[in-house]
C-alpha positions in Angstrom: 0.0 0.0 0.0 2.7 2.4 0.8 4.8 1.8 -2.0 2.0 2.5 -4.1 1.7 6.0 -2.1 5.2 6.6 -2.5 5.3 5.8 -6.3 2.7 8.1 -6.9 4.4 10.5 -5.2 7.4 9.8 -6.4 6.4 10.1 -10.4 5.2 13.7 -9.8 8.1 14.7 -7.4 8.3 17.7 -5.5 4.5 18.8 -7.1 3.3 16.0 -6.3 4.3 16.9 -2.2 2.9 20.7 -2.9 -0.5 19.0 -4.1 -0.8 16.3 -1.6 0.4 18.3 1.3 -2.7 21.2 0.2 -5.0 18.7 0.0 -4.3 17.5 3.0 -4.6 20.5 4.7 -7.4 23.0 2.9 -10.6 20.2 3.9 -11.7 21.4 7.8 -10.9 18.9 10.6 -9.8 16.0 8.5 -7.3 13.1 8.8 -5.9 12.7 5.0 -3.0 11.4 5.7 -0.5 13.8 3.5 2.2 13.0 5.5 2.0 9.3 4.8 2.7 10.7 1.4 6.0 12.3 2.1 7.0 9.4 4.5 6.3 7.0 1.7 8.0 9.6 -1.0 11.4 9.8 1.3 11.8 6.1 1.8 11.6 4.9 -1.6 13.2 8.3 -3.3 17.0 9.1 -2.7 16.2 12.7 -1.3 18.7 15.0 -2.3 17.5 18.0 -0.4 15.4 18.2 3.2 15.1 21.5 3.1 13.4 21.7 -0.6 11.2 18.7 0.0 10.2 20.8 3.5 9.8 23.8 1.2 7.1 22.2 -0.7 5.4 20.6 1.6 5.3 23.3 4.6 4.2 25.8 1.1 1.6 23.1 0.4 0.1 23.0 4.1 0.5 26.5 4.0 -1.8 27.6 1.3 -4.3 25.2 2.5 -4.4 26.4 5.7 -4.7 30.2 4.0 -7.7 29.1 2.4 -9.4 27.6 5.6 -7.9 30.8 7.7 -9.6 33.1 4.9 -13.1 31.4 4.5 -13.3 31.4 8.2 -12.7 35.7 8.1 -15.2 35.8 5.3 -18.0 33.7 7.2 -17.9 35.8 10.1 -20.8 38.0 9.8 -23.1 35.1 9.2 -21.9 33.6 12.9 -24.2 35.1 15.6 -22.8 38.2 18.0 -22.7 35.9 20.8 -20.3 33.5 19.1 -18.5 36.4 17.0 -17.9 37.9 20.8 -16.7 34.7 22.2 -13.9 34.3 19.4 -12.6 38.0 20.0 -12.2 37.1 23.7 -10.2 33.9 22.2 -8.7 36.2 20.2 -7.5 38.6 23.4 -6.3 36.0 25.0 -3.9 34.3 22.0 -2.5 38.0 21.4 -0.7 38.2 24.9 2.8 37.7 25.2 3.1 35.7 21.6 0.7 32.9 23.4 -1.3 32.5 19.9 2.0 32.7 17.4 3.6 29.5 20.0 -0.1 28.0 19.7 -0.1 28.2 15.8 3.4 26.8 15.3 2.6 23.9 18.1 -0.3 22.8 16.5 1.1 23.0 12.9 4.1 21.0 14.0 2.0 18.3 15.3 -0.8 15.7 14.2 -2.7 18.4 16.9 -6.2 19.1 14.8 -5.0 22.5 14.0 -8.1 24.3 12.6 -10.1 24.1 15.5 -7.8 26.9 16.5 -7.2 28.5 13.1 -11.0 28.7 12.3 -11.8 30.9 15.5 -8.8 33.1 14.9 -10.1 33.8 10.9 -13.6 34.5 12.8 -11.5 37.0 15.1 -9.5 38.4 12.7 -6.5 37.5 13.9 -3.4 39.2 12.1 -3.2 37.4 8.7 1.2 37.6 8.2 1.9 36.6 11.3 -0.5 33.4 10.8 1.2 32.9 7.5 4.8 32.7 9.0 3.4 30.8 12.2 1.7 28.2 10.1 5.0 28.1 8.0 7.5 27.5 10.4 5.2 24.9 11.8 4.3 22.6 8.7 8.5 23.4 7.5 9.7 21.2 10.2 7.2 19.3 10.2 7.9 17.9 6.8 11.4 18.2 7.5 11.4 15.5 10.6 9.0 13.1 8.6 11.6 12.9 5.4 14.6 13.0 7.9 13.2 10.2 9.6 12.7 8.4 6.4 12.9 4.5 6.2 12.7 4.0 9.9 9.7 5.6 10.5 8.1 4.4 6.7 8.5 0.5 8.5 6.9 2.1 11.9 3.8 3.2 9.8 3.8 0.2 7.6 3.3 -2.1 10.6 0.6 0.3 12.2 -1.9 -0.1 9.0 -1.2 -3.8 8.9 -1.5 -4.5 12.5 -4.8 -1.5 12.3 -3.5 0.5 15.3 -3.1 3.3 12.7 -7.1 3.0 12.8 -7.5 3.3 16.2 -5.0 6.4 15.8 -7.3 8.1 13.5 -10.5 7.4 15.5 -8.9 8.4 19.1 -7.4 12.0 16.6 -11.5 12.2 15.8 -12.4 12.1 19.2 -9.6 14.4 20.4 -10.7 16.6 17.7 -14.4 16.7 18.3 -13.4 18.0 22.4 -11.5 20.4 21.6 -14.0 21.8 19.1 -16.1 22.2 21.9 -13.3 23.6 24.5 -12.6 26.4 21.5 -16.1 27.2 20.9 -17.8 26.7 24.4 -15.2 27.8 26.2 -16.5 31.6 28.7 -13.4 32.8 27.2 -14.2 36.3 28.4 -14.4 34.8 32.2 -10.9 33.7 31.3 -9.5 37.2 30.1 -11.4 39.1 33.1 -9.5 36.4 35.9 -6.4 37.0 34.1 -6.8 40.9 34.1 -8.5 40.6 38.0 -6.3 37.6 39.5 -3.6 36.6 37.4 -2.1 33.5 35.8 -2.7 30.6 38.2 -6.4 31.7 38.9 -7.5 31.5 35.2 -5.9 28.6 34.9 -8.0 27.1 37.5 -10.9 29.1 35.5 -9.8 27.4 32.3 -9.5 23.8 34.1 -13.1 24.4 35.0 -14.4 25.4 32.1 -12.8 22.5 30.4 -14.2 19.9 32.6 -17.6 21.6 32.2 -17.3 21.5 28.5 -16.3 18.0 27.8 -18.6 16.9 30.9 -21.9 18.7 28.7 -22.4 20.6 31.9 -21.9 24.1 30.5 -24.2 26.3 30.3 -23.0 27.5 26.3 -23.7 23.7 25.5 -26.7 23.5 27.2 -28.2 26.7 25.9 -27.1 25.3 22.4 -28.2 21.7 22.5 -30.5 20.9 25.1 -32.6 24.0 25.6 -35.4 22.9 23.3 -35.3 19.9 25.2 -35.3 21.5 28.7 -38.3 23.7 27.2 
């Protein structure tokens, strides 16, 4: 199966990483796999240059993650004030200290499901270079440890799909993403920003800790004005 991938890969070359790594990143809160793509295209391919192959595909992820960032910007006036409020309070929050520019690049550099932070940040208008160069750096090295890693970690992901852990991988990154879909959106992130401001650091933490629990728990009141009023009615 992987050869196959790689092949493909292979026969358009450093395209075919630009197209594959886009693709994988311009549909909202999916799993493709593109960097199955560029693991299968650096063990099979003599690569020349890491930092070209990173090139394309951190440009690749890039662009698609412009195009999410940017639909997300233009879709904001058809979002409701209250929801259009609570991102700007996200918003506040990721611009202190270069919280949301470390937050970008984490995300980007890991299998993290990145747009459930990039789509309330487009809603917020957060600045649009700065998410450009923090997506950038993050999906650059990304790329760059999966073809440094190469062979090794091409037989590591050739015995998760045939032993189907890589299955359970992608169902536990579903769940993980669908929680923190809520955290983001349900989140009282002004409640957050006014116990920073009031209390400092280690009170809206505790703030944010409870929040979370009451999030994922269904017990706050966002969610339950959301989903279960009609039924409560």
């Amino acid at each position: 199966m992987l050869e196959n991938i790689g092949s493909l890969v292979n026969q358009y070359g450093l395209m075919g990483i630009f197209v594959a790594s886009f693709i994988g990143n311009v549909i909202p809160y999916s799993a493709v796999p593109y960097v199955a793509f560029i693991l299968a295209y650096s063990a099979i391919s003599n690569v020349e240059s890491y930092f070209v192959v990173s090139l394309a595909g951190g440009a690749g992820a890039t662009v698609g993650k412009i195009t999410i960032f940017l639909v997300s910007r233009m879709g904001r006036k058809k979002l409701s004030k209250e929801v259009r409020e609570n991102a700007e309070y996200f918003l506040a929050l990721m611009k202190k200290k270069y919280i949301g520019f470390l937050i970008i690049v984490l995300f980007a550099l890991t299998p993290l499901p990145d747009d459930v932070i990039y789509v309330p940040l487009g809603i917020a208008g957060y600045a649009f270079l700065n998410f450009i160069l923090a997506v950038f750096i993050g999906k650059f090295f990304l790329v760059l440890m999966v073809t440094f890693l190469g062979k090794s970690a091409y037989s590591i992901l050739e015995f998760s799909i045939n032993s189907n852990y890589l299955w359970l991988a992608i169902v536990g990154l579903i769940v993980a993403t669908f929680y923190i879909i809520l955290i983001v959106f349900y989140t009282d992130w002004k409640k957050i920003i006014v116990t920073l401001s009031d209390r400092g650091v280690k009170a809206a933490l505790y703030v944010f800790l409870v929040e979370m629990l009451l999030v994922i728990t269904f017990k706050h009141e966002n969610i339950r004005k959301r989903f279960f009023k009609k039924k409560e009615d």
